[in-house]
BADRENZA-473187 format. One record per residue (C-alpha): residue in three letters; x, y, z. Coordinates in nm, 3 decimals, decimal comma. Layout:
# BADRENZA-473187
   code        xx        yy        zz
    ala         X         Y         Z
...
END
This chain:
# BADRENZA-473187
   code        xx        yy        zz
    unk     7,045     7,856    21,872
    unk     6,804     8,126    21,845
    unk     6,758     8,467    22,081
    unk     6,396     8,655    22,121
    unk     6,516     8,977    22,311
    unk     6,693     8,797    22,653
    unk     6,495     8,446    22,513
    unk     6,585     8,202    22,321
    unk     6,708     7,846    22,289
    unk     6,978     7,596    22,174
    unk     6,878     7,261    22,067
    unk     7,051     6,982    21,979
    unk     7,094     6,597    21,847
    unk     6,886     6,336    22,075
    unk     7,092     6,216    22,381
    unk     6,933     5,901    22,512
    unk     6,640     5,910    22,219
    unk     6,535     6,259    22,327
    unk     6,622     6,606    22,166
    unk     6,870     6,829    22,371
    unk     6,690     7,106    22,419
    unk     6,860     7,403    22,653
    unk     6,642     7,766    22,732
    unk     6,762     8,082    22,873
    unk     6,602     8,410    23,006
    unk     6,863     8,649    23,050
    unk     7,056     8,641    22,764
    unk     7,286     8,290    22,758
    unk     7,402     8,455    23,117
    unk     7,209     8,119    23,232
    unk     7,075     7,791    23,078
    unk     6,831     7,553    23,188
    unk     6,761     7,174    23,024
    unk     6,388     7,108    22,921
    unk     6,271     6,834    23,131
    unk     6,253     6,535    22,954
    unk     5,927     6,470    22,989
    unk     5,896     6,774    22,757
    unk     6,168     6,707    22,534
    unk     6,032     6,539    22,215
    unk     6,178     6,153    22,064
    unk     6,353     6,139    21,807
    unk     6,342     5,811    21,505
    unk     6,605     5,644    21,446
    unk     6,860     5,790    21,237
    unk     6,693     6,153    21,235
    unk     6,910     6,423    21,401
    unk     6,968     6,786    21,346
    unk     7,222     6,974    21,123
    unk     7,407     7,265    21,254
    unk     7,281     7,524    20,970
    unk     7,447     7,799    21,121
    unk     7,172     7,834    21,351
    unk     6,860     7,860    21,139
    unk     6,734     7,515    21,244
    unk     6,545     7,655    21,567
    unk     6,315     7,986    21,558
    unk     6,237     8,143    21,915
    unk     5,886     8,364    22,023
    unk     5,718     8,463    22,295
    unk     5,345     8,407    22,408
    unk     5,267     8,612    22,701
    unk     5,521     8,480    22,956
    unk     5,539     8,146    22,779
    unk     5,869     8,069    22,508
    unk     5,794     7,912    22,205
    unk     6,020     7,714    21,967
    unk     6,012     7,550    21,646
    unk     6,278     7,361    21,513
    unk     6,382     7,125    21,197
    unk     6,517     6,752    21,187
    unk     6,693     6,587    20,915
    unk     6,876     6,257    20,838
    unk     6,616     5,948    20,798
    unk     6,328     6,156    20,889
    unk     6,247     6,498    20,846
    unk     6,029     6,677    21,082
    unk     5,904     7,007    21,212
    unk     5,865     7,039    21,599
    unk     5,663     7,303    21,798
    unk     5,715     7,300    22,150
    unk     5,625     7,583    22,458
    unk     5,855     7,629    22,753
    unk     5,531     7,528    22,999
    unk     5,335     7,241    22,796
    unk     5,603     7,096    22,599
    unk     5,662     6,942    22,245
    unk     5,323     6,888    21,997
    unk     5,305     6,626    21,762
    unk     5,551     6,672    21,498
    unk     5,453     6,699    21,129
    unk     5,641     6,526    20,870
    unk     5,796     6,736    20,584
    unk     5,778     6,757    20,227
    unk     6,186     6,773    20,231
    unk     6,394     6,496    20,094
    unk     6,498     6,274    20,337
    unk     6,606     5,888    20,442
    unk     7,003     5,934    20,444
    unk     7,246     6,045    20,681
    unk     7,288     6,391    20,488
    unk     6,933     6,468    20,376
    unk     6,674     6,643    20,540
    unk     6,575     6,992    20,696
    unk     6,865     7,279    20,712
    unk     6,686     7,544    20,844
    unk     6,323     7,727    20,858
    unk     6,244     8,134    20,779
    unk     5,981     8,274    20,997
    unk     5,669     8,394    20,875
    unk     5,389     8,445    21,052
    unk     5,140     8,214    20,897
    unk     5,410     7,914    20,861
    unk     5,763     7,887    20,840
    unk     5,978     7,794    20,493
    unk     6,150     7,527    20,558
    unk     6,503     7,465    20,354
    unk     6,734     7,214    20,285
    unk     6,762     6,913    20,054
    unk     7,111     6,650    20,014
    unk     7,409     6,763    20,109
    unk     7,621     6,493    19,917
    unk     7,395     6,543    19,631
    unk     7,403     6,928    19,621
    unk     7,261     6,933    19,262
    unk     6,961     6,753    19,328
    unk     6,689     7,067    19,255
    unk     6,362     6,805    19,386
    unk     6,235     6,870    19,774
    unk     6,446     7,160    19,873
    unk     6,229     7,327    19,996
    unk     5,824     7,370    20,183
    unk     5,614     7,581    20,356
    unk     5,443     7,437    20,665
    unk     5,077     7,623    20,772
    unk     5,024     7,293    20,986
    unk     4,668     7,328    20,837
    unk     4,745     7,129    20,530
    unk     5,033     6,871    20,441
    unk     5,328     7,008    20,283
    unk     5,401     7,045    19,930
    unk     5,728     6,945    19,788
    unk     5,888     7,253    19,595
    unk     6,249     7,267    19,398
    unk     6,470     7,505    19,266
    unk     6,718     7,587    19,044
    unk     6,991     7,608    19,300
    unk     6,943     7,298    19,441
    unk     7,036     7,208    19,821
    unk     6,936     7,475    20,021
    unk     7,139     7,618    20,298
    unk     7,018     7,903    20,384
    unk     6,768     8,166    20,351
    unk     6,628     8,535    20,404
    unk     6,359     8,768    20,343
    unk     6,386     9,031    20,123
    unk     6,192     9,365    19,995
    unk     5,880     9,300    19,777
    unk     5,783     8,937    19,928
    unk     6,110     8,799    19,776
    unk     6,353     8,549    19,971
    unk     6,646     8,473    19,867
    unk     6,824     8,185    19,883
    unk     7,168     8,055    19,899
    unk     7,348     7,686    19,874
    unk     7,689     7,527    19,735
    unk     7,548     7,597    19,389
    unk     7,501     7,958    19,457
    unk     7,255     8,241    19,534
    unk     6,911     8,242    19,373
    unk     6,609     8,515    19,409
    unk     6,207     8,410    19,450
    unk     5,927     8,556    19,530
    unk     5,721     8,408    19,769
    unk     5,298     8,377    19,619
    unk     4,994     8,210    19,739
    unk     4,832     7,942    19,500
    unk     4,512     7,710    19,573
    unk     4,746     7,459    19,769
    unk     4,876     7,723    20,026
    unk     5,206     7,945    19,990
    unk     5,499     7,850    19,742
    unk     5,759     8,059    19,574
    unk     5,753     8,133    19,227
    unk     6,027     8,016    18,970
    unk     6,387     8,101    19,157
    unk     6,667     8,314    18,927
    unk     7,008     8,246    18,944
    unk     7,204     8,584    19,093
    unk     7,527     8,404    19,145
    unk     7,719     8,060    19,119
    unk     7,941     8,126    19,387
    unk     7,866     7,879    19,706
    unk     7,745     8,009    20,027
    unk     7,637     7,841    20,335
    unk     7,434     8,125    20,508
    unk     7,297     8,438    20,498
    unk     7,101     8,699    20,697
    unk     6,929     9,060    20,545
    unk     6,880     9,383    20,701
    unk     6,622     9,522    20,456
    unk     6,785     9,541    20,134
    unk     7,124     9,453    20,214
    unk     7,228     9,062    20,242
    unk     7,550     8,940    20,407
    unk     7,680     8,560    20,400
    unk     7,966     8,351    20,476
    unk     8,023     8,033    20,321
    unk     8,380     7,774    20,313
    unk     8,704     7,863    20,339
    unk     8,670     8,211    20,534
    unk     8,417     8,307    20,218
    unk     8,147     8,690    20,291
    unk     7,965     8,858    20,082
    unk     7,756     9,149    20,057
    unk     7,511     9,276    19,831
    unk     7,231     9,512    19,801
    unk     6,910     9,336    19,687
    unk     6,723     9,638    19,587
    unk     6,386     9,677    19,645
    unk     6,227     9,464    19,400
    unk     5,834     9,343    19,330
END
């Protein structure tokens, strides 16, 4: 679920082949189900993980809602889809996928292309296609790091994201190279597992298993 203002939407695995998609206006007071001529079909065997909520990003055009959201499983997908016209034609992601625990976690909002995050959950070490950014312009690129399965991430000062996982909590920073936008070479900050996190400017909080927060101050680092 994600909130723009009183905005925002909850989506949800397909029911019937067709993404569960729910919109309110005022808040979660009140919830209306996309039509399902607007909802968008899923493949077989792709679904969506729960990601503590970073799996859907909300905006408003004028008086129209917007919302992109992430797919996992056997296929893994991004999905773009207004309030008025419906769902566009999903692009495929650079994210490992093809079991029932691989795929798309979440996405981080910029505005020229989300970063999408995620990887194998029952192979948590596995540092290859954890992560892509998707300008929907050209076909996303594959990138990996050190932590591994991604399960969460946020921006920080000094075009730097960090990123957390079961192996930990890891630092990039995010650079444009001939191909598009990628992050540079990730540093290990900590090996203690954490599922999500969220940053108000320089200061990060996440929660991970077992009751787990943290807090830390991230500077204001180039």
């Amino acid at each position: 679920m994600d909130l723009s203002g009183a905005n925002g939407a909850c989506v949800g695995d397909p029911i019937d082949g067709k993404f569960w998609i729910l919109t309110t206006r005022d808040s979660g007071n009140h919830w209306t189900l996309l039509p399902t001529g607007k909802r968008p079909a899923a493949e077989a065997g792709e679904a969506m993980f729960a990601a503590s909520g970073s799996n859907v990003l909300v905006n408003m055009t004028n008086d129209d809602m917007n919302l992109a959201f992430v797919t996992g499983g056997r296929r893994a997908r991004i999905f773009v889809c207004s309030q008025q016209l419906g769902c566009a034609d999903p692009v495929p992601l650079a994210i490992a996928q093809g079991g029932s625990m691989t795929g798309a976690n979440g996405l981080l909002d910029y505005r020229d292309g989300p970063l999408v995050f995620g990887g194998n959950y029952e192979q948590p070490g596995g540092k290859d296609s954890t992560l892509c950014f998707v300008d929907f312009e050209n076909t996303p690129q594959p990138m990996s790091t050190v932590l591994g399965y991604v399960s969460g991430a946020c921006r920080l000062p000094g075009s730097r994201v960090l990123l957390c996982g079961l192996g930990g909590i890891a630092v990039a920073l995010r650079q444009r190279n001939e191909k598009g936008w990628t992050l540079g070479v990730a540093s290990m900050w900590s090996k203690t597992g954490f599922h999500t996190c969220a940053s108000f400017g320089s200061t990060v909080l996440l929660a991970g298993a077992n009751g787990r927060i943290g807090r830390l101050n991230a500077g204001n680092g180039q």
